[in-house]
C-alpha positions in Angstrom: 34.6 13.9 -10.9 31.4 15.0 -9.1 31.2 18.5 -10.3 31.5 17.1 -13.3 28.2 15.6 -13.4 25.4 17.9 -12.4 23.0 16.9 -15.2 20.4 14.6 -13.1 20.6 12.1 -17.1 24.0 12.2 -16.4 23.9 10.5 -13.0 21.2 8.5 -13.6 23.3 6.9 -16.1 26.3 6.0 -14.4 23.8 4.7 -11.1 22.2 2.4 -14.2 25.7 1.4 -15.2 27.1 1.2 -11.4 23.8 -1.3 -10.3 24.3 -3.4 -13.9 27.9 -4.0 -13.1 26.8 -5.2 -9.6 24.3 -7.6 -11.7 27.0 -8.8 -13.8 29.3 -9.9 -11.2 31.7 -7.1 -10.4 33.4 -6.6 -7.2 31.4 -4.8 -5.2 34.4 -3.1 -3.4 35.6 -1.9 -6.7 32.1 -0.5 -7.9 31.7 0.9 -4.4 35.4 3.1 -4.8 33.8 4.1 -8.0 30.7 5.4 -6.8 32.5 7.2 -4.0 34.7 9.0 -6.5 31.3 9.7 -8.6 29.1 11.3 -5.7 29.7 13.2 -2.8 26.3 11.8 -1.9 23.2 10.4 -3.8 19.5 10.9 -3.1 17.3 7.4 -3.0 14.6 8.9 -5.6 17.8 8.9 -8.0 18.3 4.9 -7.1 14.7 4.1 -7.0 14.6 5.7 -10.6 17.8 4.1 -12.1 16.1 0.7 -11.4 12.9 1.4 -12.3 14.3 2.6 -16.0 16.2 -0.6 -15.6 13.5 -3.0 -15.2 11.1 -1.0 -17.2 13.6 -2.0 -20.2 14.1 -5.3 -19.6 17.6 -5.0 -18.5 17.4 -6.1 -15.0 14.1 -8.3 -13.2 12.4 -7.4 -10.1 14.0 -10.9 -8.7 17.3 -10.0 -9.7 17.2 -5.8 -8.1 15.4 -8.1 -5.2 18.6 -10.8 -4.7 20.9 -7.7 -4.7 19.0 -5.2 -2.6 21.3 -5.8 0.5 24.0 -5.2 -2.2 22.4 -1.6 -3.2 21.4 -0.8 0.5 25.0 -1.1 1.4 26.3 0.7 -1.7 24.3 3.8 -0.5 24.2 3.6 2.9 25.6 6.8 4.7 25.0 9.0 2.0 21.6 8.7 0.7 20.5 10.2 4.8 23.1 13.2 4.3 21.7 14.2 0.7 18.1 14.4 2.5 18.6 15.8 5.9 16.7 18.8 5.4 13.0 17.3 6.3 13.4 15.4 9.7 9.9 13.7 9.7 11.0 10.4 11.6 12.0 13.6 14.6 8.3 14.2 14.7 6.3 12.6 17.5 3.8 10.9 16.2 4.7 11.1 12.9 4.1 8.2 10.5 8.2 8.3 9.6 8.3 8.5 13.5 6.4 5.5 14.0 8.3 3.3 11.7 11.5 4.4 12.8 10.5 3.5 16.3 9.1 -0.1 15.4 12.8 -0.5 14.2 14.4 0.5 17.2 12.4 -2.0 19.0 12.8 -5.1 16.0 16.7 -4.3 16.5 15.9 -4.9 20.5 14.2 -7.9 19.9 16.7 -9.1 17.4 20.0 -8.5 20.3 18.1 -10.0 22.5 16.5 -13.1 20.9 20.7 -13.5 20.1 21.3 -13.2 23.5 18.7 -15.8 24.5 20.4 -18.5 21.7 23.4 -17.9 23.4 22.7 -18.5 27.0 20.5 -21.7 25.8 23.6 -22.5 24.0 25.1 -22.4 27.9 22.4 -24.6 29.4 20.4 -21.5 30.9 17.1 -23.5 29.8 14.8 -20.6 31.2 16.1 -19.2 27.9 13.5 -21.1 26.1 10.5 -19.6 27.9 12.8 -16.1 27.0 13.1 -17.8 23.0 9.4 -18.5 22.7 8.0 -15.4 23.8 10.2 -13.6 21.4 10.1 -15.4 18.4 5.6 -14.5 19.5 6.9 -11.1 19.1 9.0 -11.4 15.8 5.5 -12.6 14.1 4.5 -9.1 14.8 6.9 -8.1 11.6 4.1 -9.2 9.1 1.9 -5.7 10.4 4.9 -3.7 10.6 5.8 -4.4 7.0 1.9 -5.1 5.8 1.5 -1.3 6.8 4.2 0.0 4.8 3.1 -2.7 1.7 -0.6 -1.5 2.2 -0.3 2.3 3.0 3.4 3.8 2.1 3.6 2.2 -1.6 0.5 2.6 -3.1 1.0 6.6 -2.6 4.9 5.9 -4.2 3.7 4.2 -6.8 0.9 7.4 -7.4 4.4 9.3 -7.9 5.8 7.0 -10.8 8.4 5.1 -7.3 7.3 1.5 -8.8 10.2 -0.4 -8.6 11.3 0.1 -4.6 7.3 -1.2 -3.7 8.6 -4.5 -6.0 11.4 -5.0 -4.5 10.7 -4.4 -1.1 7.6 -6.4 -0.9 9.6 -9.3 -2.8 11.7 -9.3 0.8 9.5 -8.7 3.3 7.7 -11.6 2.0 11.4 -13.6 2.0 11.4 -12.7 5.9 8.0 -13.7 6.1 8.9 -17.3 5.3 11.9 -17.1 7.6 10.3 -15.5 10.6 7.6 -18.5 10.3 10.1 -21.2 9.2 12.4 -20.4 12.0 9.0 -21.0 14.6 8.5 -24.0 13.3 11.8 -25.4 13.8 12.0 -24.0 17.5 8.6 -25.6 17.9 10.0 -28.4 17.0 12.6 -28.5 19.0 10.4 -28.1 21.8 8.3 -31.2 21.1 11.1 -33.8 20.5 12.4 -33.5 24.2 15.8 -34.3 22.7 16.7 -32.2 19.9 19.3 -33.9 17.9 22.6 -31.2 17.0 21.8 -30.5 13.7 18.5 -29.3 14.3 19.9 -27.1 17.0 22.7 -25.9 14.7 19.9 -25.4 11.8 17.7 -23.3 14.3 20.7 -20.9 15.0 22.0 -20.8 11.6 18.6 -20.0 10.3 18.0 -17.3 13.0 21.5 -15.6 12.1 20.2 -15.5 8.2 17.0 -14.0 9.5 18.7 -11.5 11.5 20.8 -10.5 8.6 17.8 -9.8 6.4 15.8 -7.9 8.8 18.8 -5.6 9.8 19.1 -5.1 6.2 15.5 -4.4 5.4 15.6 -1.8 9.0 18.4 0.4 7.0 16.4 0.1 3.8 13.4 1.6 5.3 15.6 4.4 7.9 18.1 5.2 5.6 16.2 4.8 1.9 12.8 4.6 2.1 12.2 7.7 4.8 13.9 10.0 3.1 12.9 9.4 -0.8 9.1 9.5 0.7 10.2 12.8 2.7 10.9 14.5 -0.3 7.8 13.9 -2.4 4.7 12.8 0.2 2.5 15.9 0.3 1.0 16.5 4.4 -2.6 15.0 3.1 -0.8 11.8 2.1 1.0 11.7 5.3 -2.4 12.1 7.0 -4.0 9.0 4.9 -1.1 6.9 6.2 -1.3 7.9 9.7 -5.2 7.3 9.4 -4.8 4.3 8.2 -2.6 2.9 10.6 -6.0 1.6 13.1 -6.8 -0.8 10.0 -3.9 -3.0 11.2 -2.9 -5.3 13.8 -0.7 -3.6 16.1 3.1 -4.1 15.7 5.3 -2.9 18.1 4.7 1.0 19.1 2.0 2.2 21.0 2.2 5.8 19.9 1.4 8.2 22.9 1.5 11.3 20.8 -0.9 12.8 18.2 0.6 13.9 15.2 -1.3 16.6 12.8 -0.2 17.5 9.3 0.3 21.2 8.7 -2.7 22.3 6.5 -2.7 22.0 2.8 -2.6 25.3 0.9 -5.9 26.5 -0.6 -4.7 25.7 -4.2 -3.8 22.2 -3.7 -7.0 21.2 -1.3 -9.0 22.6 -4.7 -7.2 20.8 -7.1 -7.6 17.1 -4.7 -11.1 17.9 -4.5 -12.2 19.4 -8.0 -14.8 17.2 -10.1 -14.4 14.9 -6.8 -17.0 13.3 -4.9 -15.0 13.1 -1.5 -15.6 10.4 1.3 -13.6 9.7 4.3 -11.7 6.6 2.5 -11.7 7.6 -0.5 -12.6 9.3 -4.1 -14.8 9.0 -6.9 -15.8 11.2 -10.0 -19.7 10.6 -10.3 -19.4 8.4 -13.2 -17.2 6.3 -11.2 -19.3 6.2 -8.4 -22.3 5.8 -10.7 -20.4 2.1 -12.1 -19.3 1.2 -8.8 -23.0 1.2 -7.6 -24.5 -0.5 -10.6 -21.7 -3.1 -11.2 -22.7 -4.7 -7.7 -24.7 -7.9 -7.9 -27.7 -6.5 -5.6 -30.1 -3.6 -6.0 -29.4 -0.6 -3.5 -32.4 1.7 -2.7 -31.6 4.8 -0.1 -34.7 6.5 2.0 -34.1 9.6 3.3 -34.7 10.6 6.8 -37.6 12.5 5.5 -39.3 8.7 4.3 -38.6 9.9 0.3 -36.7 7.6 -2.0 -33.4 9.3 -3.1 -31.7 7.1 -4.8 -31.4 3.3 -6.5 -28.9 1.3 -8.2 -29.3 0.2 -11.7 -27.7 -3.4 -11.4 -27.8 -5.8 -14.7 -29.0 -8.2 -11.8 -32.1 -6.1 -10.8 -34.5 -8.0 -9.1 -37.3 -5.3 -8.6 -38.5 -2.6 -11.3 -37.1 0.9 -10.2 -37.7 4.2 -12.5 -36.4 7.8 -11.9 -40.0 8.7 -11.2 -39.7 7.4 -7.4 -37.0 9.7 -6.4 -38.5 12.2 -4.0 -41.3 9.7 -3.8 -42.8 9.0 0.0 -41.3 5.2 0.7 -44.8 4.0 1.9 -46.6 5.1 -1.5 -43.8 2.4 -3.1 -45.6 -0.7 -1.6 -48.8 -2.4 -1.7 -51.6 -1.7 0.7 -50.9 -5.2 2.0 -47.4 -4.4 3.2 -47.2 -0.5 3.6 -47.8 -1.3 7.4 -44.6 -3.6 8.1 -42.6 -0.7 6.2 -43.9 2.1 8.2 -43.2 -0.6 11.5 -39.8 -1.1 10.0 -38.9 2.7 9.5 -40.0 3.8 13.2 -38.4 0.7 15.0 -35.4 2.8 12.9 -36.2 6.1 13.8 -36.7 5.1 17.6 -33.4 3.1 17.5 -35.4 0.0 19.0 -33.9 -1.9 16.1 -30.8 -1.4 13.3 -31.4 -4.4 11.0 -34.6 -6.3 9.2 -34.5 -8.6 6.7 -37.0 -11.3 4.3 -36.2 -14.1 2.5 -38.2 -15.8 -0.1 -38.2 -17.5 -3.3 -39.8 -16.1 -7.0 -39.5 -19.0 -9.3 -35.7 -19.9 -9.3 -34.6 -16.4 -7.8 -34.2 -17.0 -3.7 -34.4 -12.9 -2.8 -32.9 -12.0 0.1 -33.6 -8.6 1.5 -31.9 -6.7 4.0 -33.2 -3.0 5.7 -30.3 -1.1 7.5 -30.8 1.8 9.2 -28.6 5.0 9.0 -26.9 6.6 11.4 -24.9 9.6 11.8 -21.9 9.6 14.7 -24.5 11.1 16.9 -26.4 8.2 16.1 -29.0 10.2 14.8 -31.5 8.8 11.9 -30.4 9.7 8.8 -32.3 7.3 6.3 -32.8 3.5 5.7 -31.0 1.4 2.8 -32.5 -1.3 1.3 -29.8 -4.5 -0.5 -31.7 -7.2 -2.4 -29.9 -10.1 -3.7 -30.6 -13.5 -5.4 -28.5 -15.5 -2.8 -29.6 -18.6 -5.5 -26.1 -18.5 -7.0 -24.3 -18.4 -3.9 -26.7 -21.3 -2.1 -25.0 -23.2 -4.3 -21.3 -22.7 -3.9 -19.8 -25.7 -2.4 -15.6 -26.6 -2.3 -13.0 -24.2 -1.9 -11.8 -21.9 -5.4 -8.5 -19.8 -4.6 -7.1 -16.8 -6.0 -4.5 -19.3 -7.6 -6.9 -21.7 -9.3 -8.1 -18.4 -11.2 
């Protein structure tokens, strides 16, 4: 049957119907037989995009592709690997691929051996415990591990239409989460009642073995699924933003040793990510978005060149002092009153001499309470390279009080 069905419509079709027949109930060793006899192998882009077509029309919801992703994993598993064998990026030292397929080498470690530990407490080994609580420490470490994949793997999947996986994935890595922290509460307790009862015990070890389960399964999702569906599309400059990226976050559980560097982009394609762009180290912005980004900020922002000349200001709704275009290229002192032009000129050259980084005023006009900061500029030679001036009417804020979350909204 599988030469039968080389248009890619085709076997996107029979995945939808194969995953919907999971949904409804089948047997999955009946629907596995069938999707033997379909595919010699499959590639995870083709999965990823049968569900996203299936959620997209309504047919299946994140929660339900979520409570069957184990299901899915399993149904694929050992063929979706084969199918993209050709780029070995988890072989590369260093590698980001490499990195996460290292962190699940040692969370498969940790899992054998927190097991282990159960067991021999089981026993009456009671230096176990010491064993127990030290690795259930480490097991907390999974919330970086998978908060780097959430925070740096799927927003570039999601820039190449892969939606769906991100949903789902992120659904179960918060599911372990809530395990990982629910199963450290219960040891804990454990601990502190000197006498566990047995059906807290049998709890713990019940709850660790449905823990374990989950986080094998999520280790072959991102090995065996999620490496080589990224390998295929990730270009070497997304690569790079993940590996540089990876500092932002608590460490997890490799120490990489090795340096990785992408292979260089071609000419074309470094002119097309850069074209119309204005390009910074974290980021991009045409000018007009940069231009909003600046003036929808609740503060004024003035920039003084290293040369004392005003080169730029913000145009804020919530301007507290009159700027016009006719400062720029202005000298800074010319900008202030007699009166004060000395404590400017004092603030710039404590700057330029490095004797300080940071000056600020506060004081009230009428209801406004203006607070403004100087912050000097500073290349990675820590030369001068200009001072930036923040106002802000910290009235509004003064009078916060209470907590408002993101869910009160």
């Amino acid at each position: 049957m599988s030469a039968e069905i080389q248009n890619s419509d085709t076997r996107s079709s029979l995945l939808k119907d194969m995953i919907k027949k999971l949904h409804s109930g089948e047997e999955f060793e009946a629907v596995k037989k069938e999707f033997a006899e379909a595919f010699e192998g499959v590639g995870a882009d083709e999965i990823a995009d049968a569900e996203k077509k299936l959620i997209e029309e309504g047919e299946v919801s994140v929660e339900e592709v979520q409570r069957l992703c184990d299901v899915h994993s399993a149904l694929v598993h050992g063929s979706v690997a084969d199918i993209h064998g050709a780029k070995k990026m988890d072989e590369t030292l260093g590698h980001p691929a490499w990195i996460l397929k290292k962190e699940n080498e040692h969370i498969s470690h940790l899992l054998e051996t927190l097991e282990a530990d159960i067991t021999a407490l089981s026993r009456g080994d009671i230096s176990a415990l010491k064993r127990l609580s030290d690795g259930l420490t480490d097991l907390k470490k999974l919330d970086s591990h998978y908060a780097k994949k959430e925070n740096l793997w799927f927003p570039l999947m999601e820039n190449h239409g892969i939606t769906a996986p991100p949903q789902v994935m992120w659904g179960v890595d918060d599911e372990i989460r809530g395990m990982v922290k629910s199963l450290r509460a219960t040891f804990d307790g454990l601990m502190d009642s000197g006498r566990p009862d047995e059906t807290t015990r049998e709890t713990f070890v019940s709850d660790f073995a449905a823990a374990k389960d989950k986080i094998s399964e999520m280790i072959i999702k991102e090995n065996d699924i999620l490496i080589p569906m990224v390998s295929e599309i990730f270009t070497p400059h997304e690569w790079k933003t993940i590996a540089d990226g990876i500092d932002e976050f608590a460490d997890s559980y490799v120490e990489s040793e090795h340096t990785w560097e992408p292979e260089k982009e071609s000419e074309e394609v470094q002119a097309k990510l850069s074209e119309g762009l204005i390009t910074l180290p974290s980021g991009h912005f045409t000018p007009e978005e940069l231009t909003l980004v600046l003036n929808i900020l609740p503060v004024d922002i003035t920039f003084v060149d290293k040369n004392d000349r005003v080169a730029y200001f913000s145009q804020s709704s919530e301007r507290i002092f009159p700027r016009t275009l006719a400062i720029i290229g202005r000298e800074v002192a010319n900008c202030h009153p007699p009166a004060s032009v000395h404590i400017v000129e004092r603030i710039v050259n404590d700057f330029k001499s490095g004797a300080r980084d940071v000056a600020e005023f506060y004081l009230h006009l009428g209801e406004v309470y203006v607070h403004i900061r100087y912050f000097a500029i500073r290349n990675e030679k820590k030369e001068y390279m200009g001072t930036v001036e923040v106002a802000q009417n910290i009235a509004p804020i003064q009078a916060i009080s209470g907590d408002k979350k993101l869910l009160d909204w």
